[in-house]
C-alpha positions as CSV (number, residue, x, y, z in Angstrom):
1,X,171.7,98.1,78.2
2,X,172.8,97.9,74.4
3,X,175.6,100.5,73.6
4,X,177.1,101.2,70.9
5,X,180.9,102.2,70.4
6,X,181.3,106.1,69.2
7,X,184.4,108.6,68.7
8,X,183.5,111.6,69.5
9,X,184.0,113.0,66.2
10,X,181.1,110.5,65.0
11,X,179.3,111.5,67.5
12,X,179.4,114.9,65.9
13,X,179.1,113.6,62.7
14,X,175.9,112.1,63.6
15,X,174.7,115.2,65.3
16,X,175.5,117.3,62.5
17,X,173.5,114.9,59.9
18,X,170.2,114.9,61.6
19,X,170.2,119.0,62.4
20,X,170.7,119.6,59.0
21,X,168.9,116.7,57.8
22,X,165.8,118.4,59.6
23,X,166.1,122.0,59.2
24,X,169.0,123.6,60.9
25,X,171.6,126.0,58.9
26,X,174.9,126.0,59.4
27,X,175.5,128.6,62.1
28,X,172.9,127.1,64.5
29,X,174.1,123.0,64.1
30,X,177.6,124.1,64.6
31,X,176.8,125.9,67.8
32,X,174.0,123.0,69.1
33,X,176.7,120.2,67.7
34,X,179.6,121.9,70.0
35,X,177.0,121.5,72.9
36,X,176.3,118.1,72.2
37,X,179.7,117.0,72.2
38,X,180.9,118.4,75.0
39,X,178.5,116.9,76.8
40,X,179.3,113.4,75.6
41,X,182.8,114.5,76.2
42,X,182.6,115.0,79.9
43,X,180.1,112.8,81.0
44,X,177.4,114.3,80.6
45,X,174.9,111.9,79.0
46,X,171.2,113.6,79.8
47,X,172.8,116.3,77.8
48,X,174.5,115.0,74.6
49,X,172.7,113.0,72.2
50,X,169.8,112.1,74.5
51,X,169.0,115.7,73.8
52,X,168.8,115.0,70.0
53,X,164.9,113.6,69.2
54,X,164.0,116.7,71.2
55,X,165.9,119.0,69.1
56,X,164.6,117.2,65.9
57,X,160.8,117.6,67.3
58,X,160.8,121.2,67.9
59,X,162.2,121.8,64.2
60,X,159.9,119.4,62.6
61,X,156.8,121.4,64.4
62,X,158.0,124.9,63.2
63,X,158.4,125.6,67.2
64,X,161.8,126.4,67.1
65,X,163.7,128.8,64.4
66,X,167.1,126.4,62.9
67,X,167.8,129.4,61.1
68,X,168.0,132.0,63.9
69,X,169.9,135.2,63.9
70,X,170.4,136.1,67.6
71,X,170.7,140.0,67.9
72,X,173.1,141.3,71.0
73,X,172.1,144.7,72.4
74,X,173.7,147.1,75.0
75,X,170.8,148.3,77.2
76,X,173.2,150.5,79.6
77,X,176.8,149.5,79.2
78,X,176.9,146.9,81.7
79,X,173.4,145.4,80.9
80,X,173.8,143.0,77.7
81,X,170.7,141.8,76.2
82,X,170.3,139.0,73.5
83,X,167.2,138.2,71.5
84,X,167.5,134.6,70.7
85,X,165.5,135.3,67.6
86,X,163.1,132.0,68.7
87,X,165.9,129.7,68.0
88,X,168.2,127.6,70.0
89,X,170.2,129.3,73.3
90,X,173.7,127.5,72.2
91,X,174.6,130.4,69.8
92,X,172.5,133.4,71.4
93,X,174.9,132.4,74.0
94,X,178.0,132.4,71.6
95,X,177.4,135.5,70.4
96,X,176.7,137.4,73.7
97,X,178.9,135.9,76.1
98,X,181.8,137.8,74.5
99,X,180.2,141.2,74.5
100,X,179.0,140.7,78.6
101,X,183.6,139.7,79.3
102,X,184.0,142.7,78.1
103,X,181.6,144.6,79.8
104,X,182.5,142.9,83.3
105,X,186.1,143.6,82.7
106,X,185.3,147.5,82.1
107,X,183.2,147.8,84.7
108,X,183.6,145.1,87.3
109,X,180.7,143.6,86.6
110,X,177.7,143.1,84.1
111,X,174.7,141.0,83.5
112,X,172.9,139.3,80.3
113,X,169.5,138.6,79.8
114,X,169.1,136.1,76.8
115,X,165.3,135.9,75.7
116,X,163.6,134.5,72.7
117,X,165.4,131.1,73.3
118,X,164.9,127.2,73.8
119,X,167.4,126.2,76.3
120,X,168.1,122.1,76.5
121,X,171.2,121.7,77.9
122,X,173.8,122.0,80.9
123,X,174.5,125.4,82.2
124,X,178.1,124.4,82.7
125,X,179.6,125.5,79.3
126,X,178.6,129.1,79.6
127,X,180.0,129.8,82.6
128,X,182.8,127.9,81.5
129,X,183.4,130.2,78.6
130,X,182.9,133.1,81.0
131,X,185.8,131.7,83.2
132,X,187.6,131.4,80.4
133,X,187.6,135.3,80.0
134,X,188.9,135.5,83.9
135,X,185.5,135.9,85.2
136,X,183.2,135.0,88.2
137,X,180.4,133.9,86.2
138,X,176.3,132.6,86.9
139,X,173.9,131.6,85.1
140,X,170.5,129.9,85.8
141,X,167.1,129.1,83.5
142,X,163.7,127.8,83.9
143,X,162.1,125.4,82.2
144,X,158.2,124.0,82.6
145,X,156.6,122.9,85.9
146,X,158.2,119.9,87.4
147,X,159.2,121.0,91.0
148,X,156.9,121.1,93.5
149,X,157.5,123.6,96.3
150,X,158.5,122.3,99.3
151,X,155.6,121.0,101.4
152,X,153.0,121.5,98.0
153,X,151.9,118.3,95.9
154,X,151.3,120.4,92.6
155,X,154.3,121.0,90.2
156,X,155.4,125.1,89.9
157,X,158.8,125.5,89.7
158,X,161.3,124.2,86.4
159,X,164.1,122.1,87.5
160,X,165.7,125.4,87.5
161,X,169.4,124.7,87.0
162,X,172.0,127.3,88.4
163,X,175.9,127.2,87.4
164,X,178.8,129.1,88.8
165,X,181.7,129.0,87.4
166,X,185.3,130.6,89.4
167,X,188.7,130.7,86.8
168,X,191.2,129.5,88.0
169,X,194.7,130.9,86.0
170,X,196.7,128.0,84.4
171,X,194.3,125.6,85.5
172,X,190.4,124.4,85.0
173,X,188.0,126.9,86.6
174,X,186.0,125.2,89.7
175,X,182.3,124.9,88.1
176,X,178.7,124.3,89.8
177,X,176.2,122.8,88.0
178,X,173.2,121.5,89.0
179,X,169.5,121.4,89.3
180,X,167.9,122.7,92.1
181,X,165.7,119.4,91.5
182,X,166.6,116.5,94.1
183,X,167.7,114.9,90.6
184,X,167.6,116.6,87.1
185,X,164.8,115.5,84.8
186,X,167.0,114.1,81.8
187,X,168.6,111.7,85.2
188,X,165.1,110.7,85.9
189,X,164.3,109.7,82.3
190,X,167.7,108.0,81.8
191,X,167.3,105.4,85.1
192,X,163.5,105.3,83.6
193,X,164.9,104.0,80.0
194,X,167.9,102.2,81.6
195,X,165.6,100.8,84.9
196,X,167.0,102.2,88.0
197,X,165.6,103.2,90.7
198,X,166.4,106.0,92.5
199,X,166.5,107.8,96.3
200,X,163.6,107.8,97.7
201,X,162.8,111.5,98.2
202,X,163.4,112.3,94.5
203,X,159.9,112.4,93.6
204,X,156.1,112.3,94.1
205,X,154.2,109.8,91.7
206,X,150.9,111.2,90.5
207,X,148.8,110.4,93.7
208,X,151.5,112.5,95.8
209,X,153.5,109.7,97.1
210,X,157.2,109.0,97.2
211,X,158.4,106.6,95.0
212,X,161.3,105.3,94.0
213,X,160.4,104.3,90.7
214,X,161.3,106.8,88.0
215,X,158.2,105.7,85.4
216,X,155.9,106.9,88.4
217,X,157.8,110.3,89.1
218,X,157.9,111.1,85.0
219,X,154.0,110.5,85.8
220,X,153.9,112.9,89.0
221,X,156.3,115.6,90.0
222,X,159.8,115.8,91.2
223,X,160.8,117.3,94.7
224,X,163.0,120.4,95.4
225,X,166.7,119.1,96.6
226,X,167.3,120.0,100.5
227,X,163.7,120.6,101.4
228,X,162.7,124.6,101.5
229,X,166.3,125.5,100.7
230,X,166.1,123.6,97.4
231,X,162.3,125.3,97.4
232,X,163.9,128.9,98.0
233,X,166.9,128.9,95.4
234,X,164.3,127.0,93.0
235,X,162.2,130.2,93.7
236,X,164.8,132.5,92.9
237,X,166.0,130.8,89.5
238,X,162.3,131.7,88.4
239,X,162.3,135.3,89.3
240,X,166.0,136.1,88.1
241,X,165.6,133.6,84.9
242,X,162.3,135.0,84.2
243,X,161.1,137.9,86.0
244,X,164.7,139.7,86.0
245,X,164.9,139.6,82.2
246,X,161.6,139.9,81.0
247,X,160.8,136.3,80.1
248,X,158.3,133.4,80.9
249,X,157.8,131.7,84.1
250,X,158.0,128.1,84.3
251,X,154.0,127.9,84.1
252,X,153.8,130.6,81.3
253,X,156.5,128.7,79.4
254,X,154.3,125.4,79.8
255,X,151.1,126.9,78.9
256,X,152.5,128.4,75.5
257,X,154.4,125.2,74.4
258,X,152.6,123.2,71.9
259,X,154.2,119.7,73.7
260,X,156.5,118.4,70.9
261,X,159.0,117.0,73.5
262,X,161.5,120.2,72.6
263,X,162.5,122.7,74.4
264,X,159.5,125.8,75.5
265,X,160.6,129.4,75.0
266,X,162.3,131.3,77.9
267,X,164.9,133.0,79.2
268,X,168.2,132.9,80.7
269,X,169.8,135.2,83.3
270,X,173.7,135.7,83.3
271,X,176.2,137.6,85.2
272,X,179.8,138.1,85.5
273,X,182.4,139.8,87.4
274,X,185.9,140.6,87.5
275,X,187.8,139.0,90.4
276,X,190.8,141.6,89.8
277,X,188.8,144.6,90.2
278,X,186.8,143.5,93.0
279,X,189.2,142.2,95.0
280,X,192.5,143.6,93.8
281,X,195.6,141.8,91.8
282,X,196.3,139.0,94.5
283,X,193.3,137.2,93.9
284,X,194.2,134.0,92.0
285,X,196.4,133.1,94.4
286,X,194.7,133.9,97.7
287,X,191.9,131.4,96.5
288,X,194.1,128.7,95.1
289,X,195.1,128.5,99.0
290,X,191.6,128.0,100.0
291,X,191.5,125.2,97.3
292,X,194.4,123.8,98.3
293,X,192.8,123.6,101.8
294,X,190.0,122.0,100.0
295,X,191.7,119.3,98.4
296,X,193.5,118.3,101.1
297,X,190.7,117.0,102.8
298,X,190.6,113.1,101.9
299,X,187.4,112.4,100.2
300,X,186.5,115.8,99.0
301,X,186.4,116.9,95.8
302,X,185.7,119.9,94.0
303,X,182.2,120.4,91.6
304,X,183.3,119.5,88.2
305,X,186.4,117.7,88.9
306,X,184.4,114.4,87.1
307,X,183.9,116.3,84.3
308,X,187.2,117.7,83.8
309,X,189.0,113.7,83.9
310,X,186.3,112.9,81.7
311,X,187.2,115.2,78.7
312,X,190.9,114.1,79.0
313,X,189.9,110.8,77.2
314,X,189.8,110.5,73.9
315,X,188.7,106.8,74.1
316,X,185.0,105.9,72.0
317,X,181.8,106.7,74.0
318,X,179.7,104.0,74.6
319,X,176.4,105.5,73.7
320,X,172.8,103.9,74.2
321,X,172.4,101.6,70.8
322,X,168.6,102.3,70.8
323,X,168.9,106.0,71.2
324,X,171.7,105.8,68.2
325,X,169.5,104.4,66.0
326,X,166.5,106.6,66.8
327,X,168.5,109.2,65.7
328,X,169.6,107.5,62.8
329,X,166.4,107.2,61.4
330,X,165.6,111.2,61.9
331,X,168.2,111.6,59.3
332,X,165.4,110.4,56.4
């Protein structure tokens, strides 16, 4: 694979260009720009500028609104709600994770419903930014059918990610991110374009058999991770990321998306709660002894750990040369 050599401020650079190049305003490409970075940052390449065509097709077909005004609204006072205004999640999610802190840190705990949005990245910097308040914080989405239940042959479920995220005082918070997919799509489309295979038991191909080959799952359907377990929690994701907050399913989302190769409209559910009220002022360091415990097993290590050495470098990225210059020519 060609690469090409990046900072990460070009990387931004770049990012910023072709949102605004293609109909984004300022308040929406510095939010989506911040996502994309940080993903490049940590690692986390199906997230970062991989993402970027996609953004730039559901501008160019009207689908999605680069000049959205998210609205943030107190249902009761610990149920937040954010219309998205039909524009990217990044800054709905901005501009309601501060008012749902505060809410968990007056009450114990509170939830958000963000609806009216186009979610396309990892889950991870929202709880993140909840942990950075001090709080326990979740969040999971849906997406359009990929997953088939445990046992089915037919896609139903998203790749329905969920992310927890536990703060951790003077130190990174411990983060969960993943999808409740054997692999997340943007994985299976990277070892497609990069041709790797992967395990089998990642996928069906389109006749219903597993296959390693991630061209034939792209064709046919990916499987829940851990068999009915991954099936359950996948189940879950739909009704809190949908159901709970008033928003499309994975199959509602599919059936109203005009299939630019952007994100479809849907929801996100989030929640947060206060550690200190819940479980009294010794928290912090009653659970850094249980992490301590973790980490002194030899070979474990803690969810997000990679991420968190990643974003200590500033060294270049080495970013897919094709991809680069896709998105190169999106800027004319």
């Amino acid at each position: 694979m060609s690469t090409v050599s990046m900072s990460l401020q070009e990387i931004g650079e770049l990012a910023v260009r072709v949102l605004s190049h293609n109909g984004c305003d300022a308040a929406n490409t510095e939010a989506l720009v911040r996502t994309v970075v940080t993903a490049e940052r940590d690692g986390s390449l199906s997230h970062g500028l991989f993402r970027v065509p996609g953004y730039v097709a559901s501008l160019r077909s009207g689908k999605v609104n680069g000049k959205a005004r998210p609205i943030v609204n107190h249902r009761t006072p610990a149920i937040v709600s954010v219309h998205g205004d039909n524009g990217y999640a990044p800054l709905a999610i901005e501009r309601g994770v501060p008012v749902l802190a505060e809410a968990a840190k007056k009450l114990g705990v509170a939830v958000m419903a963000v609806t009216h949005a186009h979610h396309f990245a990892a889950l991870w910097p929202e709880t993140e930014a909840i942990a950075a308040h001090g709080l326990i914080g979740m969040a999971c989405v849906c997406y359009t059918p990929f997953v088939a239940p445990a046992g089915g042959n037919k896609p139903l479920f998203g790749t329905n990610p969920i992310s927890f995220a536990w703060p951790r005082p003077g130190k990174e918070p411990m983060v969960i991110d993943m999808a409740t997919a054997a692999m997340a799509q943007g994985e299976v489309q990277i070892a497609a374009r990069e041709g790797h295979s992967v395990p089998l038991g990642t996928g069906l191909d389109a006749n219903g058999k597993l296959t390693t080959d991630p061209n034939e799952i792209l064709k046919g359907m990916l499987l829940p991770f851990g068999g009915y377990k991954g099936s359950a929690i996948a189940l879950m994701v739909e009704l809190l990321a949908a159901g709970a907050v008033g928003e499309r399913f994975s199959f509602e989302a599919a059936e109203a998306d005009n299939k630019d190769g952007g994100p479809p409209r849907g929801g996100e559910f989030m929640l947060a709660i206060s550690p200190e009220l819940l479980a009294g002022p010794d928290w912090a360091e009653h659970c850094e002894g249980f992490f301590r415990r973790f980490e002194a097993i030899d070979g474990a290590r803690l969810p997000g750990a990679r991420r968190h050495r990643n974003r200590q470098s500033n060294a270049p990225r080495h970013i897919n040369a094709e991809l680069v210059a896709r998105i190169r020519a999106l800027c004319t």
